[in-house]
N, C-alpha and C positions, 0 to 999 in steps of 0.2 A: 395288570388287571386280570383277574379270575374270570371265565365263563360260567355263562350257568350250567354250563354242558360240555360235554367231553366228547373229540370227535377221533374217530378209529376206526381200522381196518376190522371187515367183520370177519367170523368165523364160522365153522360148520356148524357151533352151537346156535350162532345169530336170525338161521333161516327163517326158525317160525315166527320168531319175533317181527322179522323182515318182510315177511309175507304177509301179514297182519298190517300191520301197518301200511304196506303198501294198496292193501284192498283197503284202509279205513281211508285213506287220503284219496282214493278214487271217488270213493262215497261221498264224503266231505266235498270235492272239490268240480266233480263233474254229473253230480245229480242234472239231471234236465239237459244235460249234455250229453252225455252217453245212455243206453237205453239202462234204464230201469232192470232188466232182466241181467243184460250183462253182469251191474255190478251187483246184484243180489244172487247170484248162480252161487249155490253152495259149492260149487267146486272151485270157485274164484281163486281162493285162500290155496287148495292144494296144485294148483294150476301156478303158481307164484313161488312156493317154498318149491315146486321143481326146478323155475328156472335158475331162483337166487340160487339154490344146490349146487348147479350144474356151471354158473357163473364161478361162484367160487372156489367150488374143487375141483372143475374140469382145466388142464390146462392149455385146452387150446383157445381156448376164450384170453382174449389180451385186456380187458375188462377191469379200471379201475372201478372200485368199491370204498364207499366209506360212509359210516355210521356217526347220527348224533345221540345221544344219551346222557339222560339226567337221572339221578338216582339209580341209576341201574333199569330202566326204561326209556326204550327207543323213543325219538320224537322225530328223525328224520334219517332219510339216506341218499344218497346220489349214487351214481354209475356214470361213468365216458368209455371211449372207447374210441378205433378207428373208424373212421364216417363211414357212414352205409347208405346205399343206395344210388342215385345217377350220379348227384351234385356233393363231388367226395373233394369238395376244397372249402374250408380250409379241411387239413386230414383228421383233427378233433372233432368227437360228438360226444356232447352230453347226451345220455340216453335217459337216464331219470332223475329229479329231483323233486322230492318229499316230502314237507315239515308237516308233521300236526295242526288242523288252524290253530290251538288253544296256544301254538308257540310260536306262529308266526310274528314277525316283528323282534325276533327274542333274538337275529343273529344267525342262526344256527343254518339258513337258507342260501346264505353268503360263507360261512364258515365250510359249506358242505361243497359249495362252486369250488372255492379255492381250493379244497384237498383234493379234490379229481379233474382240474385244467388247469391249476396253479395260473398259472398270468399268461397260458396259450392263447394262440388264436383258437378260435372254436367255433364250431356252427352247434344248431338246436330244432327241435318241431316244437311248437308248443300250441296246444288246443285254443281254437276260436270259436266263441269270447270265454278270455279268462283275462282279465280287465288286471287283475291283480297281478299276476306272473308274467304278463307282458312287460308290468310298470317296474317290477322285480329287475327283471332281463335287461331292458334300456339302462338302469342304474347302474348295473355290472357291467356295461360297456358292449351291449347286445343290440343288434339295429336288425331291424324287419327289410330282409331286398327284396319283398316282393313277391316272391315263390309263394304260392301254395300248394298245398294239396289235401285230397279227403285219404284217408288211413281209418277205415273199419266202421265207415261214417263220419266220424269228427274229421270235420275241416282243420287243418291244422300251416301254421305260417313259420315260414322259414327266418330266425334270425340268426344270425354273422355277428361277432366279435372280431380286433384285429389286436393283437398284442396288447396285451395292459402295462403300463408305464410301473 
């Protein structure tokens, strides 16, 4: 079976696309959630194509990356990496994952899990309430211990993965 989309490591060309998309899936997804100014801060965009830059060409960053794409336009992207901050078990973190709503459901949310944790254990933060990515998470073998914490204001809940079968 054909996807409808193609998933790939990005490159130095990829950033602004990358950044873009990442400030549009903010908008899209945490309106009323995060302040209003944040995500409207014209420097949001160039604040993003610095860090993806510096993810991808810097190499002290250990930072998996990978892109989905249809037609030759982004629809999502993920990042993991080594966990950061107190709670560094398991040693996997996703750091970002992305889809377009217009492609949600299309696969590409799940396609993008798997290019950057393959079938690891893994932990995550993900913003509460986000009813949707929660239900996302559980499906992929993701479970809430309980953890919280606020990060920039948004409340955000810790779930754990253990090895996928």
């Amino acid at each position: 079976m054909t996807l409808p989309f193609t998933i790939r490591v990005p490159v130095a060309e990829d950033v602004a696309a990358m950044a873009r998309l990442h400030v549009r899936s903010w908008q899209e997804t945490y309106r009323g959630v995060v302040p209003d100014d944040v995500l409207d801060d014209p420097e949001f965009v160039s604040r993003r194509e610095r860090m993806w830059t510096a993810l991808i060409t810097d190499p002290r960053y250990s930072t998996t990356i990978a892109i989905a794409e249809r037609d030759g336009e982004l629809i999502g992207l993920a990042s993991s990496g080594p966990s950061m901050g107190e709670l560094m078990e398991p040693a996997l973190q996703l750091y970002t994952l992305y889809v377009l709503n217009m492609n949600h459901g299309s696969g590409a949310g799940a396609a993008l899990l798997e290019a950057v944790l393959s079938k690891k254990p893994a932990q995550l933060w993900v913003a509460d309430p986000n009813p949707r990515a929660h239900a996302f998470y559980r499906k992929n073998g993701f479970e809430f211990d309980g953890t919280v914490q606020i990060d920039g204001g948004i409340r955000e809940l810790r779930m754990v993965r253990s090895a996928v079968p």
